[in-house]
One Martini backbone bead per residue (centre of mass of N, CA, C, O) as a GRO file, in nm:
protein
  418
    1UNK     BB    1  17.788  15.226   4.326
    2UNK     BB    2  17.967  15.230   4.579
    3UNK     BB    3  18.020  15.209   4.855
    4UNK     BB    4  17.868  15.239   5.179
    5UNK     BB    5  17.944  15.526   5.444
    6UNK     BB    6  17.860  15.421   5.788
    7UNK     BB    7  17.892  15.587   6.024
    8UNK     BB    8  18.071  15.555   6.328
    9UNK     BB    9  18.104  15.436   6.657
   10UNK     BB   10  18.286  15.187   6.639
   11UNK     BB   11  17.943  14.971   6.649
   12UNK     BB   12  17.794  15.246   6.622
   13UNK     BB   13  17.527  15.378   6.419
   14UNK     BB   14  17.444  15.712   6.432
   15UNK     BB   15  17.154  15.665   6.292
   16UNK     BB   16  17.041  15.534   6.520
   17UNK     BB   17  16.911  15.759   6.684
   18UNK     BB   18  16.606  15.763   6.575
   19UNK     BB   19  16.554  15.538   6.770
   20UNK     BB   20  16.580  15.764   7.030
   21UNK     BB   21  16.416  15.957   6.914
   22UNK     BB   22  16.147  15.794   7.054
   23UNK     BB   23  16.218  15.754   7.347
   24UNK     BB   24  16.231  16.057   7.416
   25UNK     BB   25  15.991  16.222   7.257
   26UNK     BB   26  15.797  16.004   7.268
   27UNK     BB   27  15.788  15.791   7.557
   28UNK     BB   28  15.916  15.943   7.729
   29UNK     BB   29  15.780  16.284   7.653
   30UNK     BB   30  15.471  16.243   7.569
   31UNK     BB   31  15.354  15.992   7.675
   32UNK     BB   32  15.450  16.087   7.971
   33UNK     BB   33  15.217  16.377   7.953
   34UNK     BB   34  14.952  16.381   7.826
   35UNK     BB   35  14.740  16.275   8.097
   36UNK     BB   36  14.814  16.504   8.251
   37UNK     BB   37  14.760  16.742   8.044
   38UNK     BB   38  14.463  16.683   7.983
   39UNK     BB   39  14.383  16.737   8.291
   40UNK     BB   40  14.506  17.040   8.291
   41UNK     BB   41  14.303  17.090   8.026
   42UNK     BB   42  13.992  16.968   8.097
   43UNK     BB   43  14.006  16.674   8.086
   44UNK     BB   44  13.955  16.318   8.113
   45UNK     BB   45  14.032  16.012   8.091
   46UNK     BB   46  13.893  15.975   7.831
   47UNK     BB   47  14.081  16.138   7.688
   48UNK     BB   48  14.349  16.047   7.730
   49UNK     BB   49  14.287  15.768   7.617
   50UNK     BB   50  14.212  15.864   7.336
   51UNK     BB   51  14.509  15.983   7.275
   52UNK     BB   52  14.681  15.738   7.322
   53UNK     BB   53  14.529  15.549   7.098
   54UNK     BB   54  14.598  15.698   6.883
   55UNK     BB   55  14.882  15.690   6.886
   56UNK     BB   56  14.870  15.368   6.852
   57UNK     BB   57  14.716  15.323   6.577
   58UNK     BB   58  14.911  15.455   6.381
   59UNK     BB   59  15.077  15.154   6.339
   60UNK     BB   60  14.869  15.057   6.120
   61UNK     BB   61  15.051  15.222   5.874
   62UNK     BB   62  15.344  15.043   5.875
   63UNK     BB   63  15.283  14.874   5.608
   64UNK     BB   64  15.217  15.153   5.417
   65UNK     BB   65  15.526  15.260   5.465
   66UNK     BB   66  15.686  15.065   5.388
   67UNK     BB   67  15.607  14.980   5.093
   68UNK     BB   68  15.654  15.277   4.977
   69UNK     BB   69  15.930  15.262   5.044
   70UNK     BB   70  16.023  14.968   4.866
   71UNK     BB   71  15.899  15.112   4.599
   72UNK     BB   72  16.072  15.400   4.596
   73UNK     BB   73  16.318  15.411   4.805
   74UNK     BB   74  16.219  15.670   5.093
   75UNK     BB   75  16.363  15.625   5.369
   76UNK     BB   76  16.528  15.874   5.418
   77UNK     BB   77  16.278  16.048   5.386
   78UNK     BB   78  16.114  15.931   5.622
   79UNK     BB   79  16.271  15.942   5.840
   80UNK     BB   80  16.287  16.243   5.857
   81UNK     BB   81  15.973  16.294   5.839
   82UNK     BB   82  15.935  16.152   6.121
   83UNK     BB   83  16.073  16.369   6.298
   84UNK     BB   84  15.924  16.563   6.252
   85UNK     BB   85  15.663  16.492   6.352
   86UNK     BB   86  15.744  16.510   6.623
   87UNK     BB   87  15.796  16.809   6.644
   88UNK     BB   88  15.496  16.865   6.525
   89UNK     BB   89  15.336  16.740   6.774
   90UNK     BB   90  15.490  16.933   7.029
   91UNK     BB   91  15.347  17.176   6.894
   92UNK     BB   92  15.085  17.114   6.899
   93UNK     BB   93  15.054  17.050   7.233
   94UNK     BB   94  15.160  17.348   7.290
   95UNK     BB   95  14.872  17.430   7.115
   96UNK     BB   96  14.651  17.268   7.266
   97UNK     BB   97  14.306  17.276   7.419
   98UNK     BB   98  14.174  17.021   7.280
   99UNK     BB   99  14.031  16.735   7.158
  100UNK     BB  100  14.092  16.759   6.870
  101UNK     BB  101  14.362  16.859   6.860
  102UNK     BB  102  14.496  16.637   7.023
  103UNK     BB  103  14.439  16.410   6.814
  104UNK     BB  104  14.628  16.530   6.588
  105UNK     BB  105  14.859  16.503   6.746
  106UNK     BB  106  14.879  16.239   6.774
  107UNK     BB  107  14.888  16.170   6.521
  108UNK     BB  108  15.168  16.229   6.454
  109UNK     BB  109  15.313  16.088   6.663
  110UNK     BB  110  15.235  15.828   6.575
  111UNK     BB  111  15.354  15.817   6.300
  112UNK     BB  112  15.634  15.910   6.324
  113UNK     BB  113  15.692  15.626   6.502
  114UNK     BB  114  15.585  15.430   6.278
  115UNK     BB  115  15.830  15.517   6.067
  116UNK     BB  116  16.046  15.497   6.196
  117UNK     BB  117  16.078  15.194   6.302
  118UNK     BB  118  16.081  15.082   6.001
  119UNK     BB  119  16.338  15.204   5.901
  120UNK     BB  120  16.533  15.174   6.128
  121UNK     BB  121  16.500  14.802   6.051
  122UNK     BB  122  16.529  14.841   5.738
  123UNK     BB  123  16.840  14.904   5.757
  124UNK     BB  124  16.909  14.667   5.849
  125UNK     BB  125  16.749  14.398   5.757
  126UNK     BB  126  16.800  14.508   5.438
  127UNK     BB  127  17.145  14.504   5.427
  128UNK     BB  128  17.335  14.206   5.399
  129UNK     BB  129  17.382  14.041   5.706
  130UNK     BB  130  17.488  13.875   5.894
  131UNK     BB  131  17.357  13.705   6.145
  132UNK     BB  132  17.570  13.826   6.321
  133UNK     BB  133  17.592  14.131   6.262
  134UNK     BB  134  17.211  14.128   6.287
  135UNK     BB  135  17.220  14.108   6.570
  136UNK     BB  136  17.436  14.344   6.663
  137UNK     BB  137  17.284  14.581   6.522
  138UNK     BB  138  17.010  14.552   6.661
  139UNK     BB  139  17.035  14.551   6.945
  140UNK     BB  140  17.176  14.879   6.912
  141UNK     BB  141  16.903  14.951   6.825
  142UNK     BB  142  16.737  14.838   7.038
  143UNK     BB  143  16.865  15.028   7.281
  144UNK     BB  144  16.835  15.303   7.204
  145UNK     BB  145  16.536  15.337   7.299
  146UNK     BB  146  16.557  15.347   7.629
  147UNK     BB  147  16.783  15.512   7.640
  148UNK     BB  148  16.623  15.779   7.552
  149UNK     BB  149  16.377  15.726   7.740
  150UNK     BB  150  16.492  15.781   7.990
  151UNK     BB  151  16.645  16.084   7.935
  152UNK     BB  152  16.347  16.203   7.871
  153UNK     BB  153  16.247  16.154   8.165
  154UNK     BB  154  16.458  16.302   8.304
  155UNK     BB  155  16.378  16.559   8.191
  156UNK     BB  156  16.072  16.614   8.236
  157UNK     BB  157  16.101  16.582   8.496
  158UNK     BB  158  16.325  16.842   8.571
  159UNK     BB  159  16.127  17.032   8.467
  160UNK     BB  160  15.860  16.969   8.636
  161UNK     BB  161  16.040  17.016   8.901
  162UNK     BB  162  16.081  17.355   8.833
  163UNK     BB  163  15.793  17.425   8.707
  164UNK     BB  164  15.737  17.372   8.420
  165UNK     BB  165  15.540  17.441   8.156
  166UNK     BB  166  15.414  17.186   7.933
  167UNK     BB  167  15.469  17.373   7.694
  168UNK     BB  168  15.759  17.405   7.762
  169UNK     BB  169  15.855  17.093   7.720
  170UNK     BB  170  15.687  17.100   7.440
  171UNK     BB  171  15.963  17.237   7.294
  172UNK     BB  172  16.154  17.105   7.369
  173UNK     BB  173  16.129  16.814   7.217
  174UNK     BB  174  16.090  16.975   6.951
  175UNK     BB  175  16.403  17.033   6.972
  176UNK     BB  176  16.505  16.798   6.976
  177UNK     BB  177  16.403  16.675   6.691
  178UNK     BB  178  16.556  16.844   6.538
  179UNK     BB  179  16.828  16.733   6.632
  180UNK     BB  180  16.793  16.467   6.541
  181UNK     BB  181  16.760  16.583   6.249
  182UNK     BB  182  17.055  16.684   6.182
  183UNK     BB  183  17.192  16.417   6.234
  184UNK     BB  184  17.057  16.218   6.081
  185UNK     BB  185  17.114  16.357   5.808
  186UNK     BB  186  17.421  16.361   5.779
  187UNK     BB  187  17.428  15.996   5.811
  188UNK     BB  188  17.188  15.853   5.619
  189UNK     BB  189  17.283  15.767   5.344
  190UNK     BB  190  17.404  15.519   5.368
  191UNK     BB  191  17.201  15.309   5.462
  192UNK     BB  192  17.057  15.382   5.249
  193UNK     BB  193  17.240  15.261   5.015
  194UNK     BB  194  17.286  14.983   5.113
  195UNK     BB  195  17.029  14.910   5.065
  196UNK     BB  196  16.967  14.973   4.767
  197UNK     BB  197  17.224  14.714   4.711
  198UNK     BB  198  17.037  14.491   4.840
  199UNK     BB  199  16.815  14.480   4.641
  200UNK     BB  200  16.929  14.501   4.349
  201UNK     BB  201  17.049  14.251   4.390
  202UNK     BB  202  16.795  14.050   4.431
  203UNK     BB  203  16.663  14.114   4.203
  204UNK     BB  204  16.872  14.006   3.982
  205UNK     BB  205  16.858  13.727   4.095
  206UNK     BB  206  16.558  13.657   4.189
  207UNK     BB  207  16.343  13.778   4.003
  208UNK     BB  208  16.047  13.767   3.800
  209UNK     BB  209  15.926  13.840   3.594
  210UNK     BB  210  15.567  13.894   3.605
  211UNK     BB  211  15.567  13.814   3.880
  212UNK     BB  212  15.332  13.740   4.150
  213UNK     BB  213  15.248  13.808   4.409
  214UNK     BB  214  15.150  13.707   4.760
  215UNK     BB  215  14.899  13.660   4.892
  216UNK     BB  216  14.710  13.702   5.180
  217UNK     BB  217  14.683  13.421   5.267
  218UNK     BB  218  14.964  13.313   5.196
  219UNK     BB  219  15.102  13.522   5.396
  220UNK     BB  220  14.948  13.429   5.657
  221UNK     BB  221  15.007  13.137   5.649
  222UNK     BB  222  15.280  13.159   5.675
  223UNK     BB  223  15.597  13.209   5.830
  224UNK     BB  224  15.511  13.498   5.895
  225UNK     BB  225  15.202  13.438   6.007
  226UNK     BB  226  15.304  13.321   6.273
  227UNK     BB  227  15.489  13.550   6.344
  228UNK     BB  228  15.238  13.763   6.382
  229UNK     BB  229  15.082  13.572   6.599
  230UNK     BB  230  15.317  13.572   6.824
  231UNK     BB  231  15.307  13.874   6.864
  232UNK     BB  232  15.058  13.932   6.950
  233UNK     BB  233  15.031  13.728   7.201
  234UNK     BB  234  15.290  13.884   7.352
  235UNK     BB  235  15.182  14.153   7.347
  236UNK     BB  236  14.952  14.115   7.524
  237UNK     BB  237  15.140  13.956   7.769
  238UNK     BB  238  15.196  14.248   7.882
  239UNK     BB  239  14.957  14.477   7.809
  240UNK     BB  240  14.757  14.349   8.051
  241UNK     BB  241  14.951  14.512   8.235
  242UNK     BB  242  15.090  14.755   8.130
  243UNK     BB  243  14.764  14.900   8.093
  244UNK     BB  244  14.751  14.873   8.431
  245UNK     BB  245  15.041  14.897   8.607
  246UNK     BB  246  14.930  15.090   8.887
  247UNK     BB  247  14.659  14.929   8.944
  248UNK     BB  248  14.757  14.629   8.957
  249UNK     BB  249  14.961  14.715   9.180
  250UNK     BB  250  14.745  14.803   9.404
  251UNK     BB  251  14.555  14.611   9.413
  252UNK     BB  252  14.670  14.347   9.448
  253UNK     BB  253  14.953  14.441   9.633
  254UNK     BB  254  14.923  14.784   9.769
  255UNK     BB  255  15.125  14.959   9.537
  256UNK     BB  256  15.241  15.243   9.505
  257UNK     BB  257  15.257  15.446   9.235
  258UNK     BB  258  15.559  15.552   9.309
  259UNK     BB  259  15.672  15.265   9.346
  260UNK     BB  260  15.608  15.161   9.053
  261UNK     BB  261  15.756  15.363   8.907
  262UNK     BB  262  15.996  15.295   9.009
  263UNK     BB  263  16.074  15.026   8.945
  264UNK     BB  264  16.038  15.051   8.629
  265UNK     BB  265  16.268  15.205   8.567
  266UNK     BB  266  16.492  14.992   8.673
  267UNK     BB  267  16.355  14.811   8.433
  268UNK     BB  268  16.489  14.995   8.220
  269UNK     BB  269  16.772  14.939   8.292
  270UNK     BB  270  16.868  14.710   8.298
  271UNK     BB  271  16.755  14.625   8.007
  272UNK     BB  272  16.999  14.768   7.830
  273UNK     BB  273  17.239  14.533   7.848
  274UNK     BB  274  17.079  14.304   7.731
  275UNK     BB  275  17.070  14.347   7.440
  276UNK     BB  276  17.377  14.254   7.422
  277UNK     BB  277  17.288  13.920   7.517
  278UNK     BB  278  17.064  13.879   7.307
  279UNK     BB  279  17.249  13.897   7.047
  280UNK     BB  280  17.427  13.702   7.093
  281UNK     BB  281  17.240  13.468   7.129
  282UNK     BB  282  17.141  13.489   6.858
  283UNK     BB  283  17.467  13.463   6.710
  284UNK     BB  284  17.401  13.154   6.786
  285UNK     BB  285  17.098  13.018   6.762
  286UNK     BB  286  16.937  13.218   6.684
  287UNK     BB  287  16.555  13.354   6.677
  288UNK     BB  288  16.366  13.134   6.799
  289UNK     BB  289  16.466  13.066   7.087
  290UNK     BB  290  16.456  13.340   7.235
  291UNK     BB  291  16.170  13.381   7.119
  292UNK     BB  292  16.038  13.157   7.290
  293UNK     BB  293  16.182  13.247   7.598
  294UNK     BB  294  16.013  13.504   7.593
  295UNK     BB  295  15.712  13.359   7.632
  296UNK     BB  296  15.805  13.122   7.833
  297UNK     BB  297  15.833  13.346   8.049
  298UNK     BB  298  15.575  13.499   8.069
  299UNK     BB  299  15.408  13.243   8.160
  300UNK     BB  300  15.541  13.191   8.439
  301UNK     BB  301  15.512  13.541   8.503
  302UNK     BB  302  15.205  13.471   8.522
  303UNK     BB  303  15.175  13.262   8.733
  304UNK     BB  304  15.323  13.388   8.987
  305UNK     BB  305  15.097  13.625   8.972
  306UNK     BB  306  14.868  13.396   9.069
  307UNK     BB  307  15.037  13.291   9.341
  308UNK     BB  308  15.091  13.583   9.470
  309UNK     BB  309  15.021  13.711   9.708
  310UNK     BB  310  14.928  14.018   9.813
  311UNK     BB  311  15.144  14.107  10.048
  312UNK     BB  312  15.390  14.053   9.802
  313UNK     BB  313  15.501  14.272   9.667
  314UNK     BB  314  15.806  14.269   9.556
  315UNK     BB  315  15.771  13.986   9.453
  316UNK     BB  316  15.596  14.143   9.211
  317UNK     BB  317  15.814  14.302   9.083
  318UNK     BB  318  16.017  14.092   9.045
  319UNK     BB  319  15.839  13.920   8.816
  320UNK     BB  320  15.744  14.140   8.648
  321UNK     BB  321  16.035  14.217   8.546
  322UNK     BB  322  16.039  13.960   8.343
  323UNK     BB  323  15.850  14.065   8.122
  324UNK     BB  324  16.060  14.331   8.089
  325UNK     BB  325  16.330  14.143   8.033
  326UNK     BB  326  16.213  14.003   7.767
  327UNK     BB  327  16.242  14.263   7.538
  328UNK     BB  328  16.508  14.205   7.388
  329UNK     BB  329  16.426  13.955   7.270
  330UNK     BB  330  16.199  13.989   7.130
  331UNK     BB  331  16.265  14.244   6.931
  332UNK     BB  332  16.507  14.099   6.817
  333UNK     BB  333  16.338  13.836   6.718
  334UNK     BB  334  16.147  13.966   6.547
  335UNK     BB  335  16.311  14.136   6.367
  336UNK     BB  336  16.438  13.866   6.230
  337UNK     BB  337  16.176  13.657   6.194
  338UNK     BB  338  16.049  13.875   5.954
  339UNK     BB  339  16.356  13.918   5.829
  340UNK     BB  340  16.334  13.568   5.668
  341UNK     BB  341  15.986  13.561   5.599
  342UNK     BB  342  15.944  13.799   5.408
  343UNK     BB  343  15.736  13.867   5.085
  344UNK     BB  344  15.729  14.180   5.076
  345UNK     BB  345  15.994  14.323   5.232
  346UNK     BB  346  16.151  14.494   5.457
  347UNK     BB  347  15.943  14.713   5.506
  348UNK     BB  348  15.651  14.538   5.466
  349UNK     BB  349  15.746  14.409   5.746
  350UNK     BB  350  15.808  14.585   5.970
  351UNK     BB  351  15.507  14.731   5.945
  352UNK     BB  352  15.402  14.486   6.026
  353UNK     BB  353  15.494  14.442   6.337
  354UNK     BB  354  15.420  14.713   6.414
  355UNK     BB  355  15.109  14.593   6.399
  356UNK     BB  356  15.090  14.394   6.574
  357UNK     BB  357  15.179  14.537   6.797
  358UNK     BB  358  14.916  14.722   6.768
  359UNK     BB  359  14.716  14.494   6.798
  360UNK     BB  360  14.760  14.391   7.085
  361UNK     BB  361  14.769  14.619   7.252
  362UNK     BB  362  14.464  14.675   7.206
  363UNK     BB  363  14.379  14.422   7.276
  364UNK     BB  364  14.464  14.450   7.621
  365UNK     BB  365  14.319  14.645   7.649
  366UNK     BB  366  14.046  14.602   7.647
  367UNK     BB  367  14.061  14.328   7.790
  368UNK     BB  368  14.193  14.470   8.065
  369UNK     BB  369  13.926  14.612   8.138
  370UNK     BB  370  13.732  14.405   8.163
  371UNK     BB  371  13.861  14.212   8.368
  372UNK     BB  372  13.896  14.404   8.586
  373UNK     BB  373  13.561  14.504   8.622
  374UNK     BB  374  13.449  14.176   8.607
  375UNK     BB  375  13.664  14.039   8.818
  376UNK     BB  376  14.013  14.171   8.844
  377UNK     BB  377  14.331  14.258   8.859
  378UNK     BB  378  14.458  13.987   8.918
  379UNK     BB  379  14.380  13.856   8.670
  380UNK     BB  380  14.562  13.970   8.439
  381UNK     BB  381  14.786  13.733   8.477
  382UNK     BB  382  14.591  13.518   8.280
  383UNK     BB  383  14.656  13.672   8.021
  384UNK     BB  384  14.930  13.599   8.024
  385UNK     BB  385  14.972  13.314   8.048
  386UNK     BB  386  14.784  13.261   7.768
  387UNK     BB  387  14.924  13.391   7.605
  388UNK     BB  388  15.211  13.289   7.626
  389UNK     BB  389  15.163  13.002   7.629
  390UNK     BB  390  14.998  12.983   7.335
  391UNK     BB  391  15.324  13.115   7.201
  392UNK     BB  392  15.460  12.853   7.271
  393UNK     BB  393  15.324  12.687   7.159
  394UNK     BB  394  15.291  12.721   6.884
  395UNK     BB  395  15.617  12.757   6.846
  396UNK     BB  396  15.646  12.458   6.864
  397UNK     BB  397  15.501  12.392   6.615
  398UNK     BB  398  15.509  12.604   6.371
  399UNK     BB  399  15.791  12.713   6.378
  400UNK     BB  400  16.092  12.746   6.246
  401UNK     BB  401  16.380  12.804   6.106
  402UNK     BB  402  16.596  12.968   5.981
  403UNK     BB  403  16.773  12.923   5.749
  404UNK     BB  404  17.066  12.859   5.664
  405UNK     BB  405  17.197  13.201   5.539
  406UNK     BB  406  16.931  13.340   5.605
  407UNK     BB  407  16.937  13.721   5.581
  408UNK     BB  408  16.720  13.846   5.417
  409UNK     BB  409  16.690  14.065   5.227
  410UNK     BB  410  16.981  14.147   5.033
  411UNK     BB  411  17.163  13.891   5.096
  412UNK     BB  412  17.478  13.722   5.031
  413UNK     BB  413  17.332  13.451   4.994
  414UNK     BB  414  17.101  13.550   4.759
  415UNK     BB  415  17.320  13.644   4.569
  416UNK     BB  416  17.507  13.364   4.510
  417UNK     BB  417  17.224  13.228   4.408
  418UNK     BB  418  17.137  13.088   4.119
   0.00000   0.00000   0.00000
């Protein structure tokens, strides 16, 4: 197999948009209309948690989609397949008029953004690209997100402001699904290609015929275990907040959802430049340090929100943003210290960590209803002091830097050795 040429315009590789269709048709497009056409089509709020909590715990089967990608080799026809079901879960809800319905739709929904995202980290990091290359291409990868999710907000935002009505918003959604999905199929073959010949060096260089994989046990033990421990932990101390941050911002602080959903925007357009001084930072330091800074910010700021007045509402939205401005460290320098750490395979560690956020999630949920309930919405931020202050404890003492020359499976550093 000759070298693989993967399209790029610059430094940004084309079949990246695949991340952006999460953004888009996903996260800004579909996940952000849910609640609402729930409730506009007879549904109640407990119906519309039900069907956003199913769309987030299908993320709990990305470490085996990431495995059977790794095992047969299908990761560009995964990346396909799920873009499809992007498009497929958007006419489900334009079609879908009860719970059982809606659930279904989300089940799609849920799967296909837990396929891209396995698949679309395991094209950098199963790539056997230097850790400054893995830092570069990470950033762009993981920018594509917000910045999808900003347009697609934008483009259902000025749907709704017209009139559109809800079924035709994802009809149009899952014409977007489509149009990703041509574009990406045209150039992802490159990526797979690469792949594919940085695991077959890795096998041939590093492999034991007839040896055994590790234990569950010895893998959640190990560096790999620590890494999603720290993972889940971290992803806690954002949910805490950000699972009734519409809530925890009027009760707390006074700020009616509409203004705090106006800064949230900000703060995701903000967030969108630092993704490439996280790489930077990643690309000089490694990934442990960022990475451990993103705990430790979250930390100050949830100190900071169990501090500031209740009338001192900006003062609140302020530090609140420090939680989500530390977003491009954490994204990026987990998928690379689970690609130094996996013992499973470059799929089958980001499915890992897919799952880890997405158990974070629920937990996080749950965890801020109750403290909401029996406590109060201020409470919120001491869920996040916790768990950040915890992961950030935990990682000094317990993670180490990977290896200097490890860069995940499949990497020039392990193919050359003997």
């Amino acid at each position: 197999m000759g070298t693989a040429r993967v399209p790029t315009v610059g430094p940004y590789e084309i079949w990246m948009l695949a991340q952006a269709a999460i953004g888009f048709c996903g996260v800004g497009g579909m996940m952000f209309l849910i609640p609402a056409y729930v409730l506009q089509q007879g549904g109640d709020p407990a119906d519309a948690g039900a069907v956003m909590a199913v769309a987030g715990s299908i993320a709990l089967a990305a470490p085996f989609l990431g495995s059977f990608a790794d095992r047969f080799a299908v990761h560009r026809g995964l990346q396909l397949m799920s873009i499809a079901l992007l498009g497929a879960a958007a006419l489900a809800f334009a079609a879908a008029e009860q719970v059982l319905t809606w659930l279904v739709a989300a089940s799609l929904l849920g799967l296909g953004m837990a396929g891209l995202s396995v698949v679309n980290a395991t094209f950098v990091v199963g790539a056997g690209l230097d850790p400054a290359t893995l830092a570069r291409k990470l950033s762009l990868l993981q920018l594509s997100l917000p910045a999808g999710q900003v347009l697609g907000l934008a483009t259902v935002s000025a749907l709704a402001g017209a009139g559109v009505a809800f079924e035709s918003m994802f009809v149009v959604l899952a014409g977007a699904a489509a149009a990703f999905g041509v574009v990406v199929g045209l150039v992802n073959r490159g990526p797979s290609q690469r792949l594919v010949a940085a695991a077959a060096a890795t096998d041939s260089g590093d492999r034991t015929d007839g040896a055994r994989g590790p234990t569950l046990r010895a893998t959640l033990g190990s560096q790999f275990g620590v890494v999603l421990a720290l993972v889940l932990l971290i992803t806690v101390s954002a949910q805490a907040i950000e699972s009734q941050y519409p809530s925890y911002m009027q009760s707390a602080f006074g700020i009616e959802p509409t203004e705090s959903a106006g800064a949230l925007s900000v703060i995701v357009l903000v967030s969108i430049p630092l993704y490439v001084v996280a790489g930077r930072w990643t690309a000089r330091a490694g990934p442990r340090v960022p990475f451990l800074a993103s705990a430790a910010a979250r930390a100050v700021a949830g100190a900071g929100l169990l501090l500031i007045p209740g009338e001192s509402g900006i003062a609140a939205l302020v530090v609140f943003g420090v939680v989500m401005l530390v977003y491009p460290l954490f994204e990026l320098n987990a998928a690379a210290l689970v690609a130094s750490t996996s013992p499973i395979g470059p799929g089958g560690g980001q499915g890992a960590l897919g799952a880890a956020i997405a158990l974070g999630t629920i937990v996080a949920a749950v965890l801020a209803g109750w403290v909401a309930a029996e406590i109060g919405f201020a409470a919120l931020a001491g869920i996040t002091l916790a768990a950040a202050g915890a992961a950030t404890g935990l990682g000094l003492v317990a993670l180490r830097s990977p290896a200097r020359g490890r860069r995940g499976p499949g990497s020039s550093a392990e193919r050359s050795a003997p």
